[in-house]
C-alpha positions in Angstrom: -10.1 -37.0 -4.2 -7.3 -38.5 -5.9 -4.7 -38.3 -2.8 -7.3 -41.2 -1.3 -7.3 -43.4 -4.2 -5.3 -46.9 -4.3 -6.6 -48.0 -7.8 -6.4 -47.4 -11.4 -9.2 -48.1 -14.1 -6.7 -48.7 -17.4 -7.8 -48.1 -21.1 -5.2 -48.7 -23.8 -6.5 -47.1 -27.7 -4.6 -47.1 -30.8 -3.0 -43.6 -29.9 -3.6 -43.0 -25.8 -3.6 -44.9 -23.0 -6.6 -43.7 -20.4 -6.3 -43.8 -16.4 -9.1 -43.2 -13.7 -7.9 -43.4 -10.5 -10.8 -45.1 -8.3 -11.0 -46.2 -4.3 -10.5 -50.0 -4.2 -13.7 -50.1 -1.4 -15.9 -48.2 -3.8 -15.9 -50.6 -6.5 -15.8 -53.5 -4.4 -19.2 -52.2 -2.6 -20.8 -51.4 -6.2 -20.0 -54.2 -7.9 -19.8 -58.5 -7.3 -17.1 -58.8 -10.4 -14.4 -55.8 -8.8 -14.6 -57.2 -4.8 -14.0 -60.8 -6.1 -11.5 -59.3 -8.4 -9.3 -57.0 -6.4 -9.4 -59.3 -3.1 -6.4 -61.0 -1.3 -7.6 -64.2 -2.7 -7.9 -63.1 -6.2 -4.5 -61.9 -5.6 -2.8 -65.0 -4.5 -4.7 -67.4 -7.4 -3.6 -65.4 -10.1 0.2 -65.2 -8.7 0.8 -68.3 -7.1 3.8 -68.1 -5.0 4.0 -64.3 -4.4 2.7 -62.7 -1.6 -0.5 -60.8 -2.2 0.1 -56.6 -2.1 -0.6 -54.7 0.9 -3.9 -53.2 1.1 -1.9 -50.0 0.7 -0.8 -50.5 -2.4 -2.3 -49.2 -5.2 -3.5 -51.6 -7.8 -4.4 -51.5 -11.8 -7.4 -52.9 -12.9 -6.7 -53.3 -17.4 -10.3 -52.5 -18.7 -11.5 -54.0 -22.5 -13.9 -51.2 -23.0 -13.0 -47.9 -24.2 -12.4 -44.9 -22.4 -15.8 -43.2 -23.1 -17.4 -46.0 -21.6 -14.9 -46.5 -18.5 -15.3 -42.9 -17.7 -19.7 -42.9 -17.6 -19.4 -46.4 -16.0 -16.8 -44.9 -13.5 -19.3 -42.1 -13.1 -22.1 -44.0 -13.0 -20.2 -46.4 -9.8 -19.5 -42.8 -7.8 -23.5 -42.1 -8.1 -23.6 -39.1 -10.9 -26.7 -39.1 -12.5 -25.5 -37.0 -15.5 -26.8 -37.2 -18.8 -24.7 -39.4 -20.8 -24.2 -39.1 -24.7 -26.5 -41.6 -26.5 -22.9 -43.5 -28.3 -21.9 -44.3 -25.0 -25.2 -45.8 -23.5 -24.9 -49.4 -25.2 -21.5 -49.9 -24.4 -22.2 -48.8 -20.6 -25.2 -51.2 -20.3 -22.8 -53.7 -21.7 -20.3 -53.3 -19.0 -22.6 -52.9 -16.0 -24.0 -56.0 -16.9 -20.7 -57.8 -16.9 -19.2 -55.9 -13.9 -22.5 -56.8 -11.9 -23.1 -53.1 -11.4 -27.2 -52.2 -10.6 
């Protein structure tokens, strides 16, 4: 799976910084906030006057939550219906609702 993938979910914590590489067309399809986010036009607003990166190139995504909460809500994008420890639920209701995810 992770030979395929052209984006990285980024957590930074006092002592670790947390990636999860993720497909750019998975969490464009589950989510309204990640297509507008990680399209060409996106791209070219936030740096005006460079060229947008090739759909090729991998891209990193900085996320505020922590990486509990990344990893169940990356989990939760890819369709696994695992349990999920009860500290984590809040904080991944929290970000669904703000990343548009249903």
């Amino acid at each position: 799976m992770q030979d395929s993938t052209d984006c990285i979910l980024l957590c930074h914590s006092e002592c670790e910084t947390k990636r999860f590489r993720c497909h750019r067309t998975l969490l464009a399809a589950r989510s309204d906030y990640f297509r507008a986010m990680l399209s060409d036009r996106w791209q070219r607003d936030v740096a005006v006057g460079e060229e947008p990166p090739d759909d090729e190139q991998e891209c990193t995504v900085t996320m505020a939550e922590p990486a509990n909460v990344v990893a169940a809500l990356v989990s939760w994008i890819y369709g696994s219906l695992a349990p999920l420890p009860g500290e984590v639920l809040p904080g991944l209701l929290a970000a669904a609702d703000y990343y548009g995810l249903a």
